[in-house]
N, CA, C and O atoms as CSV, one atom per row, in Angstrom:
chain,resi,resn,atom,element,x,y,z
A,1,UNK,N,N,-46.300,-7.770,49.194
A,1,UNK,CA,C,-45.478,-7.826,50.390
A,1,UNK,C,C,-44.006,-7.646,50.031
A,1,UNK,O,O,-43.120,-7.196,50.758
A,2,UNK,N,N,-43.889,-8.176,48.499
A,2,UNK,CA,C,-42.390,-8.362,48.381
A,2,UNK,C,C,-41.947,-6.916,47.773
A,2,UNK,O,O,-40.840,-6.752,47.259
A,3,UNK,N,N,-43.061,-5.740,47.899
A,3,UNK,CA,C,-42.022,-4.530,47.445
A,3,UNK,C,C,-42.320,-3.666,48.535
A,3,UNK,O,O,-42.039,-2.468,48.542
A,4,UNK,N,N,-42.998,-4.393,49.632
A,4,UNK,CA,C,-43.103,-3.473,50.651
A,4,UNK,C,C,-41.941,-3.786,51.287
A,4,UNK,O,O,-41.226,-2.990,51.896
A,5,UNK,N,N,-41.745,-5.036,51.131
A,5,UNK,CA,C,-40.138,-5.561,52.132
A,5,UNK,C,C,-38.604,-4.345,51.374
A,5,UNK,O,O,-37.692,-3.774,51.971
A,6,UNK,N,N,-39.000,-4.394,49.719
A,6,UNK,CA,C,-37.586,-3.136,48.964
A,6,UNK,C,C,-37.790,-1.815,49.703
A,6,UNK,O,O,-37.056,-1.030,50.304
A,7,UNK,N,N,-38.882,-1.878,49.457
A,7,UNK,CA,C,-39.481,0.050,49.983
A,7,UNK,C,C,-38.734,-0.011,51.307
A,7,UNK,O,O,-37.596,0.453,51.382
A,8,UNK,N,N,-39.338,-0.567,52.355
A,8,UNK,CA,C,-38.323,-0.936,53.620
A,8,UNK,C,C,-37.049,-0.442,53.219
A,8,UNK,O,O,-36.496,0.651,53.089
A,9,UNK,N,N,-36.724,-1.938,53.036
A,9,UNK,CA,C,-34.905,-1.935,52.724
A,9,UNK,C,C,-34.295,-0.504,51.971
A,9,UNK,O,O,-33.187,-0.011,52.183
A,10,UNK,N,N,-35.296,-0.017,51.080
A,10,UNK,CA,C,-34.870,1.158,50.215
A,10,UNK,C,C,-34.520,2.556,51.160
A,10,UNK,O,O,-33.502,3.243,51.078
A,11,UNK,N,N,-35.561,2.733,51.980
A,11,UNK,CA,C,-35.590,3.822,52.981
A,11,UNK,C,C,-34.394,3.342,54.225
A,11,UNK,O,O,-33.588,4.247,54.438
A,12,UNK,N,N,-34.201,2.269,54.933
A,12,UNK,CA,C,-33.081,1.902,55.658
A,12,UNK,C,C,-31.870,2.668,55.326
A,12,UNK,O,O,-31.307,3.551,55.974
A,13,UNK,N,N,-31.521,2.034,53.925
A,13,UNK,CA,C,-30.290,2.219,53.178
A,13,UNK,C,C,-30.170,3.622,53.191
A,13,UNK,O,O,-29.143,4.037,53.729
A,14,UNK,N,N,-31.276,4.815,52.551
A,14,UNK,CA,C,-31.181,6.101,52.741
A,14,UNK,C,C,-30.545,6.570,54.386
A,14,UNK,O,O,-29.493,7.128,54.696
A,15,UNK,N,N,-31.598,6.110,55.151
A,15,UNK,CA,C,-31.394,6.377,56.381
A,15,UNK,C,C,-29.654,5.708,56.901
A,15,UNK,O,O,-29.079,6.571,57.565
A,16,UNK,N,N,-29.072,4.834,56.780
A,16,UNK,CA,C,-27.868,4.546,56.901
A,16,UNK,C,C,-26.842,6.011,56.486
A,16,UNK,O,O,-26.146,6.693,57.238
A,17,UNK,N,N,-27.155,6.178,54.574
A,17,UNK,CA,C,-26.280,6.727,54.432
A,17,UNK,C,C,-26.340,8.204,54.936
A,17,UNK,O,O,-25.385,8.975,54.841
A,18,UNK,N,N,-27.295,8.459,55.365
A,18,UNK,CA,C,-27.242,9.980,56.296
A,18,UNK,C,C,-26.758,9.968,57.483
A,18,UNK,O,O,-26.447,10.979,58.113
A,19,UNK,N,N,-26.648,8.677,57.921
A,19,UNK,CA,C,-26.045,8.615,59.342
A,19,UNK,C,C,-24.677,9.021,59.190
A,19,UNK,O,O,-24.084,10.005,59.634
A,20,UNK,N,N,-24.300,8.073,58.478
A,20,UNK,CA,C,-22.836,7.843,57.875
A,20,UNK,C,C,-22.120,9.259,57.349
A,20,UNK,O,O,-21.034,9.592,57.824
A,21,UNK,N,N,-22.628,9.871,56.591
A,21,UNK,CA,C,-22.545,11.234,55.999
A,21,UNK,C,C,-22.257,12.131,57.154
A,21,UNK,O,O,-21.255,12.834,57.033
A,22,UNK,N,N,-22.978,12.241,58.296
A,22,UNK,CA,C,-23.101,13.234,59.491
A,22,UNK,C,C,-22.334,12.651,60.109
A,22,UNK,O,O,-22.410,11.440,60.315
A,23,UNK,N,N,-21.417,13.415,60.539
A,23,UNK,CA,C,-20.410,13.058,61.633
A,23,UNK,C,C,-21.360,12.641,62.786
A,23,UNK,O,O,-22.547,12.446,62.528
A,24,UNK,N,N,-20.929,12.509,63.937
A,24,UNK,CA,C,-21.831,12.160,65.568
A,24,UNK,C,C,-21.524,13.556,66.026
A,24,UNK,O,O,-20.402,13.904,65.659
A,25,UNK,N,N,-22.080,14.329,66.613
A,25,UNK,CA,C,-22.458,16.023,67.069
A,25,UNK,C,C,-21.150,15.653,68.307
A,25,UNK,O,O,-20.182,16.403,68.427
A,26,UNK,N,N,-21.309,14.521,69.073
A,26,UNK,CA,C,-20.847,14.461,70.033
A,26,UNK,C,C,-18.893,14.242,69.834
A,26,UNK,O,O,-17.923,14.602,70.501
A,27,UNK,N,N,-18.992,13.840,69.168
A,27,UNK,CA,C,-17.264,13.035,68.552
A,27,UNK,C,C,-16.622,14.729,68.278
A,27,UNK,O,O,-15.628,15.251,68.782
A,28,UNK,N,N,-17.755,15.379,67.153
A,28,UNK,CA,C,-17.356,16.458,66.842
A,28,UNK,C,C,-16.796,17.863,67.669
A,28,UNK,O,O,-15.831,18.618,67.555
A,29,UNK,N,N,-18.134,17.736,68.674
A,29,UNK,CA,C,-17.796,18.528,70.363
A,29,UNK,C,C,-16.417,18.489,70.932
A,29,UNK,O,O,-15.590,19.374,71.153
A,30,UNK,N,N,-16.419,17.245,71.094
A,30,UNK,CA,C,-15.505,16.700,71.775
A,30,UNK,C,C,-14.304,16.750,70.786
A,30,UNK,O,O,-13.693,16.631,71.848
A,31,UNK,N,N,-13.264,16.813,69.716
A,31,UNK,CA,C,-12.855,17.104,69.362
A,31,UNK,C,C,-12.613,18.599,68.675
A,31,UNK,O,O,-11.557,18.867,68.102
A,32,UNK,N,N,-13.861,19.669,68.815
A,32,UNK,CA,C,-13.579,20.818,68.243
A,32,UNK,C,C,-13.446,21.379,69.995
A,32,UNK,O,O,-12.934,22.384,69.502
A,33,UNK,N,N,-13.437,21.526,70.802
A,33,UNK,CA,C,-13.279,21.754,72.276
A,33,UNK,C,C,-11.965,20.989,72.319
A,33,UNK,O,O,-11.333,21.191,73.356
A,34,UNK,N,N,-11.627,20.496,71.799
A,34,UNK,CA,C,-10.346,19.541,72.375
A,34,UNK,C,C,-9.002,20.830,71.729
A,34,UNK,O,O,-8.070,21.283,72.394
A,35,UNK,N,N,-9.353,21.153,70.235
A,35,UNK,CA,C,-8.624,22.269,69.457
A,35,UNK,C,C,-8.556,23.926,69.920
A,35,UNK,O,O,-7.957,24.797,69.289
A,36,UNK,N,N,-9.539,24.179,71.534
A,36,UNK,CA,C,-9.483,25.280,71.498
A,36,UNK,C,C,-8.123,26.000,72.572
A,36,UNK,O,O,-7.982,27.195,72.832
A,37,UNK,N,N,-7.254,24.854,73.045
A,37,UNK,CA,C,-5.954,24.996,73.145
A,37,UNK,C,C,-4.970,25.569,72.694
A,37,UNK,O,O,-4.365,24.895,71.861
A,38,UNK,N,N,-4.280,27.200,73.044
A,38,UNK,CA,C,-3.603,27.365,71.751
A,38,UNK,C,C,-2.399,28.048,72.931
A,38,UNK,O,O,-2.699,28.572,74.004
A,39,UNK,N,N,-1.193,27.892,72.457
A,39,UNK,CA,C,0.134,28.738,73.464
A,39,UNK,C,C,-0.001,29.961,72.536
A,39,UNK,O,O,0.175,29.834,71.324
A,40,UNK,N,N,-0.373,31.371,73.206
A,40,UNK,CA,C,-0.124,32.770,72.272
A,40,UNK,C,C,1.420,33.347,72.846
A,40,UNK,O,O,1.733,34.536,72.774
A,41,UNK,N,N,2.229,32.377,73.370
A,41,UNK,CA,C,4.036,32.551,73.462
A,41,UNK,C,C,4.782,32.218,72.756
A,41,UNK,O,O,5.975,32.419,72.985
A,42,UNK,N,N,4.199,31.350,71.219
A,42,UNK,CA,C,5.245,30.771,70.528
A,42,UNK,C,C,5.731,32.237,69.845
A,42,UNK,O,O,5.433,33.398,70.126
A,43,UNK,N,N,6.714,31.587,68.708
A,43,UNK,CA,C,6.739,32.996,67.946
A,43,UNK,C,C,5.647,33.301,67.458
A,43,UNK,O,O,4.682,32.918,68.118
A,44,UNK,N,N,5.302,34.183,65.994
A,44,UNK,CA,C,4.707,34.486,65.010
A,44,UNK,C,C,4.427,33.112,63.907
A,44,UNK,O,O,3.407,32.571,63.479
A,45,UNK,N,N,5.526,32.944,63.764
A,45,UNK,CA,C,5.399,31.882,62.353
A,45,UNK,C,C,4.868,30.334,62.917
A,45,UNK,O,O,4.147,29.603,62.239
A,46,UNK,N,N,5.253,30.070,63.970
A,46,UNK,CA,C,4.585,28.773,64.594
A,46,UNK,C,C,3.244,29.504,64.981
A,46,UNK,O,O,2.436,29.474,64.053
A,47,UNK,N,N,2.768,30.194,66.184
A,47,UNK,CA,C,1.003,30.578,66.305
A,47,UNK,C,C,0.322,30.875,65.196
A,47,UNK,O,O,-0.906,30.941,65.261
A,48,UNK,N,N,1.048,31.123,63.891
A,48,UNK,CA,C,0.140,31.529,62.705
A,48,UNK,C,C,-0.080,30.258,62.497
A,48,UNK,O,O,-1.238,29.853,62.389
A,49,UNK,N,N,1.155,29.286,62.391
A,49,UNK,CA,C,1.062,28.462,61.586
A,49,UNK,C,C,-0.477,27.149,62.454
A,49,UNK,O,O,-1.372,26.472,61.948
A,50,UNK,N,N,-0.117,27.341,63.583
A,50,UNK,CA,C,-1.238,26.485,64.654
A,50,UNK,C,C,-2.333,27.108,64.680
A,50,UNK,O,O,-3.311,26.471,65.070
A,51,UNK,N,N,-2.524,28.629,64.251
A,51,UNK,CA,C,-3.985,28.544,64.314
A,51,UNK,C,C,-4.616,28.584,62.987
A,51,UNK,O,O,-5.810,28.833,62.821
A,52,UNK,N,N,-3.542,28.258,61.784
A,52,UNK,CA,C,-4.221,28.190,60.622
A,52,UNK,C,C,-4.747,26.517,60.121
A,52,UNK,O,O,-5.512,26.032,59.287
A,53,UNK,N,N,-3.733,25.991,61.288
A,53,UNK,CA,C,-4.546,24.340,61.040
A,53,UNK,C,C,-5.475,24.030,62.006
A,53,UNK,O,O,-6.097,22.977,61.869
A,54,UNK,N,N,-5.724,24.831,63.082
A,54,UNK,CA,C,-6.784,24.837,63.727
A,54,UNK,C,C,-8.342,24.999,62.730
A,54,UNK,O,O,-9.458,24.500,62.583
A,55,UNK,N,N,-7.858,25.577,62.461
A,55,UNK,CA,C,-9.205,26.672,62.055
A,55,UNK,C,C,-9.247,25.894,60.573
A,55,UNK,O,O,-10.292,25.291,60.328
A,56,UNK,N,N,-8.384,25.871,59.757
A,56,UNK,CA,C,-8.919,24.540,58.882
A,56,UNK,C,C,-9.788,23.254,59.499
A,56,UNK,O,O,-10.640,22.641,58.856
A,57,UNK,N,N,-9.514,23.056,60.463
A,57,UNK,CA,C,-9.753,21.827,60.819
A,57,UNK,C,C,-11.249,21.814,61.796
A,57,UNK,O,O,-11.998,20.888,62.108
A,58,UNK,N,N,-11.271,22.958,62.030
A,58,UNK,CA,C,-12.537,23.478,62.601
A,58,UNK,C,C,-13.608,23.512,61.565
A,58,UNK,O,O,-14.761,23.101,61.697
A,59,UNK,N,N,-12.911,24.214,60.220
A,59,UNK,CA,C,-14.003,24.249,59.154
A,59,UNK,C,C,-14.450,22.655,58.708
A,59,UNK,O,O,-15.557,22.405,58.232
A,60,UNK,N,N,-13.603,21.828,58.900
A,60,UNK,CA,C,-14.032,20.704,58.006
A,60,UNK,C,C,-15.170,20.110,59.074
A,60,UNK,O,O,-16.305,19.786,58.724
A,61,UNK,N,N,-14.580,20.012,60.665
A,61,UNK,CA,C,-15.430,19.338,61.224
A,61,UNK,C,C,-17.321,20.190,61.145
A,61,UNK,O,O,-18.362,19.609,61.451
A,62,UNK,N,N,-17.203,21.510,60.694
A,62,UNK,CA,C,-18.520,22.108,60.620
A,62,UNK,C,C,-19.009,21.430,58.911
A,62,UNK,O,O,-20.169,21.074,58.706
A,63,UNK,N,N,-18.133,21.362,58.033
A,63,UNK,CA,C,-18.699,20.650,57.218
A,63,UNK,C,C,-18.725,19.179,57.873
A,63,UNK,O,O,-18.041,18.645,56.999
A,64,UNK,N,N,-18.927,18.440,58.505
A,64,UNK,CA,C,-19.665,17.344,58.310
A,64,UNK,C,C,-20.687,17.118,59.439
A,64,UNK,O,O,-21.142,16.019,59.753
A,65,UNK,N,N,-21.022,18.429,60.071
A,65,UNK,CA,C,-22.323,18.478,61.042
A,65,UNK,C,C,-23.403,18.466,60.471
A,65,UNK,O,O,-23.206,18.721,59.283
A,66,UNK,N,N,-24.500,18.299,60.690
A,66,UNK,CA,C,-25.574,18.724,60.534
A,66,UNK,C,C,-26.584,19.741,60.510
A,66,UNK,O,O,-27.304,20.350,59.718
A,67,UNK,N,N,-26.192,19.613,62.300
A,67,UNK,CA,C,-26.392,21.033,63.368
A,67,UNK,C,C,-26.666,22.031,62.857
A,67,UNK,O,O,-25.483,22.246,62.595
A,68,UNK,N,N,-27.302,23.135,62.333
A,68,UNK,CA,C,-27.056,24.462,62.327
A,68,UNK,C,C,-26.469,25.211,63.459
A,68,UNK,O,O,-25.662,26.096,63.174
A,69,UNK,N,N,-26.662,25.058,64.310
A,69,UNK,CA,C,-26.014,26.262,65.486
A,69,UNK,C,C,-24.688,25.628,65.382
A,69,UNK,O,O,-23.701,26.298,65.077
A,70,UNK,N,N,-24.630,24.516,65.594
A,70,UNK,CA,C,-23.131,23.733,66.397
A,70,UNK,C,C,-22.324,24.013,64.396
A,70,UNK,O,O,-21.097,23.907,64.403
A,71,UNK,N,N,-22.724,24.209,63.470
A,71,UNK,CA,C,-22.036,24.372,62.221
A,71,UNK,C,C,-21.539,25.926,62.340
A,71,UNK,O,O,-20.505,26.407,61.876
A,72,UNK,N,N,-22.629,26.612,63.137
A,72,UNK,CA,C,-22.481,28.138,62.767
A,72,UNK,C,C,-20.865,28.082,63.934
A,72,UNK,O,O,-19.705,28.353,63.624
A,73,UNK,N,N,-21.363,27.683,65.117
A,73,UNK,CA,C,-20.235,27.801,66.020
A,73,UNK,C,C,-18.457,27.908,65.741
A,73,UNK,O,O,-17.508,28.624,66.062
A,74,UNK,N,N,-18.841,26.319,64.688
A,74,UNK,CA,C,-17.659,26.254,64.521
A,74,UNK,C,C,-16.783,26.795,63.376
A,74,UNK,O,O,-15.594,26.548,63.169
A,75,UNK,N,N,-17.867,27.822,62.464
A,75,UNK,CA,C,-17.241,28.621,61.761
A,75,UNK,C,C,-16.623,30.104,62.136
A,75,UNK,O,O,-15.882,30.891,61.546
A,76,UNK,N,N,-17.288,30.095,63.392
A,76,UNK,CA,C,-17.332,31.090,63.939
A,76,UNK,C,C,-15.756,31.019,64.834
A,76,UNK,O,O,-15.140,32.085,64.804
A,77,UNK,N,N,-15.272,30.191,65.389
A,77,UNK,CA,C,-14.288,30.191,66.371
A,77,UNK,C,C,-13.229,29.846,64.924
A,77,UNK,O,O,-12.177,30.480,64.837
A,78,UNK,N,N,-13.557,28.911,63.935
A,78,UNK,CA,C,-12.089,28.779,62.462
A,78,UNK,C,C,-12.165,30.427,62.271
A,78,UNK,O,O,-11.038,30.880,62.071
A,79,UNK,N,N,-13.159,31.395,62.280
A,79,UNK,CA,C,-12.839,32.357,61.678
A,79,UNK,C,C,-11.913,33.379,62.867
A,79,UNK,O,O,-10.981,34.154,62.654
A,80,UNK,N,N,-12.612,33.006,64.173
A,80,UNK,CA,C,-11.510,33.711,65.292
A,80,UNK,C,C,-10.124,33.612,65.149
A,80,UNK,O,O,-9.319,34.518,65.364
A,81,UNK,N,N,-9.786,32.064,64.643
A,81,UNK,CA,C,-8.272,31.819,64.947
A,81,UNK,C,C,-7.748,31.942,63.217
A,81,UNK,O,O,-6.784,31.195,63.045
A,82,UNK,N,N,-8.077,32.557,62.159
A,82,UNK,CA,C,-8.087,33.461,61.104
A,82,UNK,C,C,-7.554,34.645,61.585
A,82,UNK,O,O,-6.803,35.275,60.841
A,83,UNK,N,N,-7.824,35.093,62.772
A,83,UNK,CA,C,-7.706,36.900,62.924
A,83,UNK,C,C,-6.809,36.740,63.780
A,83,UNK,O,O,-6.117,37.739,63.974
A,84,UNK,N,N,-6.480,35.527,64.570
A,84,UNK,CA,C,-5.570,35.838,65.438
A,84,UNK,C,C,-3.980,35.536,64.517
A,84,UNK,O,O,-2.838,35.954,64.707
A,85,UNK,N,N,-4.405,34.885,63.780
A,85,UNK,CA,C,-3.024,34.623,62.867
A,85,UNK,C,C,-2.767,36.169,62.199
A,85,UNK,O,O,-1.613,36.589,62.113
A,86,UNK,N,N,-3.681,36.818,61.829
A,86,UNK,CA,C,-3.681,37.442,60.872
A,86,UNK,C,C,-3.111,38.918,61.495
A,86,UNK,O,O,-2.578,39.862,60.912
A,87,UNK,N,N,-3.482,38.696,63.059
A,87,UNK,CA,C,-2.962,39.664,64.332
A,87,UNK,C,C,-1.126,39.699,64.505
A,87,UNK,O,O,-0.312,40.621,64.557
A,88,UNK,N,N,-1.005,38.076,64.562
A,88,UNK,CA,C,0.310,37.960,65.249
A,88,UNK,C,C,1.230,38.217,63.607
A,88,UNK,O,O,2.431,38.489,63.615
A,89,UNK,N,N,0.522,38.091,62.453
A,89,UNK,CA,C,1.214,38.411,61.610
A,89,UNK,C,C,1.992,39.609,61.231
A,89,UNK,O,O,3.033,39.704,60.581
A,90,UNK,N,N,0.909,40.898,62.038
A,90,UNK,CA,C,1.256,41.846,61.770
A,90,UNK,C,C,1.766,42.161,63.179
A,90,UNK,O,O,1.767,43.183,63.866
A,91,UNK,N,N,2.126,41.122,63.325
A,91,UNK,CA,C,3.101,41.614,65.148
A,91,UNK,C,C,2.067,42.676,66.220
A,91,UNK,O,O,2.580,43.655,66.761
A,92,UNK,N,N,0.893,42.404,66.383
A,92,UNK,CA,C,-0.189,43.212,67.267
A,92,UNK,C,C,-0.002,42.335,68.114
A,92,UNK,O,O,-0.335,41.174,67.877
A,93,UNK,N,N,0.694,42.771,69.536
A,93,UNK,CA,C,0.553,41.795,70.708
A,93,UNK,C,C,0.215,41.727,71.307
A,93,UNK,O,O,0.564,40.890,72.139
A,94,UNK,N,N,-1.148,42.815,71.547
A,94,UNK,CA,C,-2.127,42.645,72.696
A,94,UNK,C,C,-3.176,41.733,72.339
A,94,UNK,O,O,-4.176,42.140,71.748
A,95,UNK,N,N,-3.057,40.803,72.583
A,95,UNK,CA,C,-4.087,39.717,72.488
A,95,UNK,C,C,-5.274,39.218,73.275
A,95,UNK,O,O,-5.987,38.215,73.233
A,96,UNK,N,N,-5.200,40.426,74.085
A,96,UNK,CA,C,-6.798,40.302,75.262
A,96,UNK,C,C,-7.827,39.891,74.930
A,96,UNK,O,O,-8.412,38.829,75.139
A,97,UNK,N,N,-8.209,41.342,74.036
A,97,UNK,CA,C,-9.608,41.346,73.161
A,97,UNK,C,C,-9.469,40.208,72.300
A,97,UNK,O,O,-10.585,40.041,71.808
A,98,UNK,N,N,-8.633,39.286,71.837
A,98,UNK,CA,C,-8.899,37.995,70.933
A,98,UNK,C,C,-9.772,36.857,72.388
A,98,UNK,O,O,-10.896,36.389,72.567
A,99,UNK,N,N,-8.264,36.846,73.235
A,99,UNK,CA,C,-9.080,35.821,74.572
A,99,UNK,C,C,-10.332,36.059,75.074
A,99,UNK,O,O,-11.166,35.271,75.521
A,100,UNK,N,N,-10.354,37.158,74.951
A,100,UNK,CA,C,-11.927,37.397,75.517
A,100,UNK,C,C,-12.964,36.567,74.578
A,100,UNK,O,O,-13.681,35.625,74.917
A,101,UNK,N,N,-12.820,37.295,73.067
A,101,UNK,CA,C,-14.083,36.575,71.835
A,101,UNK,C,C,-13.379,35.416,72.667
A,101,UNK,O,O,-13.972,35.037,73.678
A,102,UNK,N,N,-12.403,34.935,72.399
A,102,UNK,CA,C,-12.384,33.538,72.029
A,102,UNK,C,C,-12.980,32.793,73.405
A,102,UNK,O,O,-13.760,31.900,73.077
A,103,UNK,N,N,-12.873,32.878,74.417
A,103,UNK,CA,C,-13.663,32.460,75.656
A,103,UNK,C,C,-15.366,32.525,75.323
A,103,UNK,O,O,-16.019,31.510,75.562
A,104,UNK,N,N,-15.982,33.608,74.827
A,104,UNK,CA,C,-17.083,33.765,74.393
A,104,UNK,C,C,-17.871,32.776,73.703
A,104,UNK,O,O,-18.980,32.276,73.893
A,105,UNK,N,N,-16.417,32.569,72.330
A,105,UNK,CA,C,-17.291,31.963,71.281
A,105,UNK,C,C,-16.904,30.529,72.043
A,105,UNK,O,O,-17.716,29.685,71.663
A,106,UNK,N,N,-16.112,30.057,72.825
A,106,UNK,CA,C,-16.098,28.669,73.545
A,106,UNK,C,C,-16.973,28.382,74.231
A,106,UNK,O,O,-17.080,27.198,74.549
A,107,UNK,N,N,-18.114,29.542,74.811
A,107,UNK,CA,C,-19.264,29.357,75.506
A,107,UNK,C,C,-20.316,28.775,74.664
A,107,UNK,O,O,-21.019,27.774,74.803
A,108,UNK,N,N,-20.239,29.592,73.837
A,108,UNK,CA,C,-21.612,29.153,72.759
A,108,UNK,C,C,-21.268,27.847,72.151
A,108,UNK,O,O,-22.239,27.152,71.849
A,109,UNK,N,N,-19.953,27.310,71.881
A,109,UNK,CA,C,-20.049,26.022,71.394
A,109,UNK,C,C,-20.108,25.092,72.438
A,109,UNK,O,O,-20.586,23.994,72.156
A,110,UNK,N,N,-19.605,25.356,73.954
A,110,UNK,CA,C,-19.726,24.683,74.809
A,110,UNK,C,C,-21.834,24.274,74.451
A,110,UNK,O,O,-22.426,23.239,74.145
A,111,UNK,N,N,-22.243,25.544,74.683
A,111,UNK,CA,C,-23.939,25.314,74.826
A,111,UNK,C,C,-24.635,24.891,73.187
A,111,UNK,O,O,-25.761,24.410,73.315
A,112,UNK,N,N,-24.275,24.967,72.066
A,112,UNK,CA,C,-24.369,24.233,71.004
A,112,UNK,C,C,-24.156,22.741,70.977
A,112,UNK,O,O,-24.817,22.054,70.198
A,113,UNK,N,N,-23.319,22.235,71.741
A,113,UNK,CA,C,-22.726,20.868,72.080
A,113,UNK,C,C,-24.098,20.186,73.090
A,113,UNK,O,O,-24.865,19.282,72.759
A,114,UNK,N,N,-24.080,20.866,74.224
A,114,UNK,CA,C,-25.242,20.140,74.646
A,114,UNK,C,C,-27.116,20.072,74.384
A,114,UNK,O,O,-27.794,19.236,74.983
């Protein structure tokens, strides 16, 4: 009985630290939707500079998902706001075709989220 009670306790503890390890899908949603805010009126050197900590920050929250889709998502929108920096860098100011993906890929994480 008394190593069925460790075995227990042994598997708990596993199960804890995977909880712990995985962010909550929902915290993550809700904060990577919270980042898809961006002014495309600042200059150049501030929108580069905001969508390069976006999109860092997008990558980390996909590293600590679980999710496959909701991980793919959010590599997918860090890599959008990659191109839009990489746009305004080279002073390209039609920025339609970015709003458009980027509305797109906000759909799919919207529906990855739920």
């Amino acid at each position: 009985m008394r190593i069925l009670g460790l075995a227990v306790l042994g598997l708990l503890l596993v199960a804890c630290d995977q909880v712990s390890a995985t962010t909550d899908k929902a915290s993550v949603c809700a904060e990577a939707l919270g980042l898809s805010n961006l002014n495309p009126n600042l200059d150049p050197e501030q929108l580069a500079a905001q969508a390069q900590q976006k999109a860092d920050r997008l990558r980390e929250l996909a590293g600590q998902v679980a999710d496959q889709d909701l991980k793919q998502n959010l590599f997918t929108i860090a890599d959008s706001y990659v191109a839009l920096e990489q746009r305004k860098a080279q002073h390209l100011g039609d920025l339609n075709d970015w709003v458009q993906r980027n509305a797109n890929n906000l759909s799919a994480l919207r529906a990855a989220c739920l």
